[in-house]
N, C-alpha and C positions, 0 to 999 in steps of 0.2 A: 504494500500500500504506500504511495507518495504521498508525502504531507505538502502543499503548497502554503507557502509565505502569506501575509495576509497582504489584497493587492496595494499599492503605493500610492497614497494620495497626493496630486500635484498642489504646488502652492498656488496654481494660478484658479483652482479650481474651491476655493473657501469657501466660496460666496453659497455654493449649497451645504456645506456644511457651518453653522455658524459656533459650535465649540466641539469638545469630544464628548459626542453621541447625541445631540441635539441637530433635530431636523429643520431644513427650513420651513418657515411659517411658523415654527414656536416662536412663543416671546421669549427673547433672548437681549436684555438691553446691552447694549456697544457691538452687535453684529455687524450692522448698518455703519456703525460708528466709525469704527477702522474705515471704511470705502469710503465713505461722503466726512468727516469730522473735521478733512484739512482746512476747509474753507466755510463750510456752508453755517456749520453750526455755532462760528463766529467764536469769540474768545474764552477761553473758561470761565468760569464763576466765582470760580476763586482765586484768580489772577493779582485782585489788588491793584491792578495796574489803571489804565486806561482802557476804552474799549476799543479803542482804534489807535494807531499807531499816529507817530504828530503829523505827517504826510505823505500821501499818496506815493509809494517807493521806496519808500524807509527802509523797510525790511530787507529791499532788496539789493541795496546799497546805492539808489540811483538817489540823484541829488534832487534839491526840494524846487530848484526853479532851472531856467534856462537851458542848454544842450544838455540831450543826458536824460530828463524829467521824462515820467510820466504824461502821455497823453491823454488829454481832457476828451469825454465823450463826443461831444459839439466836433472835435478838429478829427476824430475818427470817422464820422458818420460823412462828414464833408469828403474827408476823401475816398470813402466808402462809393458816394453820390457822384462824385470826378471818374471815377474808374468805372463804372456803367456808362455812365455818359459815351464814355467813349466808347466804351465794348458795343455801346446802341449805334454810336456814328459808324464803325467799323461792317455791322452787320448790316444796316442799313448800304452800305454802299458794296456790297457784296449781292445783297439781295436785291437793291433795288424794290422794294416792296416796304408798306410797315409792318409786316409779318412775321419779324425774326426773332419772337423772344426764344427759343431755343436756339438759335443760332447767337444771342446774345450773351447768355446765360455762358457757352461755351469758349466765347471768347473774352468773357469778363474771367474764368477760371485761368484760362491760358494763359492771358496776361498779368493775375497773381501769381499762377505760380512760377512761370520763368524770370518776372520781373523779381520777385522777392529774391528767389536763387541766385538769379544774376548780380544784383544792387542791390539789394538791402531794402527794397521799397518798391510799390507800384507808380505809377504815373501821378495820380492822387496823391497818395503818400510824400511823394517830391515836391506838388504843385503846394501842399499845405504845410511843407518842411518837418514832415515827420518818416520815421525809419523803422524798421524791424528788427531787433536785436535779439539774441540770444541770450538769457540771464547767467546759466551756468559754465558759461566760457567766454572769454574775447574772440570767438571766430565766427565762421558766415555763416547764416541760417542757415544753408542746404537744401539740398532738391528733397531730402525727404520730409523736414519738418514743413516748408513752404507746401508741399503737397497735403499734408495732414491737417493746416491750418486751413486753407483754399477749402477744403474737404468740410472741415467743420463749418465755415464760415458760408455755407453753401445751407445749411440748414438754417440763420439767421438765428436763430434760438441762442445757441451757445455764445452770443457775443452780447446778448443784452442781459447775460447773468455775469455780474464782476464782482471780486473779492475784493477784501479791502484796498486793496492798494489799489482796484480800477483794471483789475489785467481781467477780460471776460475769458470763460471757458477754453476757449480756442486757442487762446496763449498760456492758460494756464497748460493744457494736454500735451502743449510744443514744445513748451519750456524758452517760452518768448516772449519781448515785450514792445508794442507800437510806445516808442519814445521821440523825443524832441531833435530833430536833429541839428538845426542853428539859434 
């Protein structure tokens, strides 16, 4: 008779298990916790501190004003609103028609994500002097984060929920931050 090992539970795989021998769907408090706690459920209780850090980037070592800062929502959405714009003029003059929201849609993605790989920023990004950085190193964002960001940023959702410091979903998942570039 062979005795087999009992099989090996991956770490990526928690989330249905939330401790040892509890199913999902028991109440289990901090199951949830672990997965969503970084950000969503805001400072602890018993911190003592402040509930917010004294400005937008604190934490993450970017400075309080000038190159470098944190980008305000207003100067996101503007360039947000620039880089359609064009993706619309582009499609339009492809098509000739006003019929290209999927054709626009397509070239608004493309030119996130080659522009960020490339530069540092999309056309908008430029035209409102702001940039795309990487928080956990001094190097280029990359064809792959640029891709994962484009990606999220494609559902709109994930960019109108921001954590303290103002970095919405999409650059939290990247490990990015739309800052100030002059």
């Amino acid at each position: 008779m062979v005795v087999l090992p009992p099989p090996r539970r991956s770490p990526t795989l928690n989330w249905r298990l939330c401790g040892p021998g509890r199913r999902f769907g028991r109440a289990y408090p901090g199951c949830m916790a672990r997965i969503t706690g970084s950000w969503l459920s805001g400072p602890p209780a018993d911190s003592g501190g402040p509930a917010t850090s004294e400005f937008p980037g604190a934490q993450l070592g970017l400075p309080k004003t000038g190159a470098g800062s944190l980008a305000g929502m207003g100067r996101r959405i503007a360039a947000l609103f620039v880089d359609w714009l064009i993706a619309l003029g582009i499609a339009a003059l492809i098509t000739r028609s006003g019929s290209a929201s999927s054709l626009t849609l397509l070239i608004w993605f493309v030119i996130g994500v080659g522009a960020v790989t490339l530069f540092g920023f999309t056309p908008g990004q430029y035209f409102l002097r702001l940039r795309t950085v990487r928080i956990d190193a001094p190097a280029p964002v990359g064809f792959v984060r640029a891709l994962a960001r484009q990606v999220l940023l494609l559902f709109v959702v994930p960019a109108l929920f921001t954590d303290a410091d103002g970095r919405g979903m999409h650059d939290r998942a990247t490990g990015t931050a739309l800052v100030r570039s002059r």
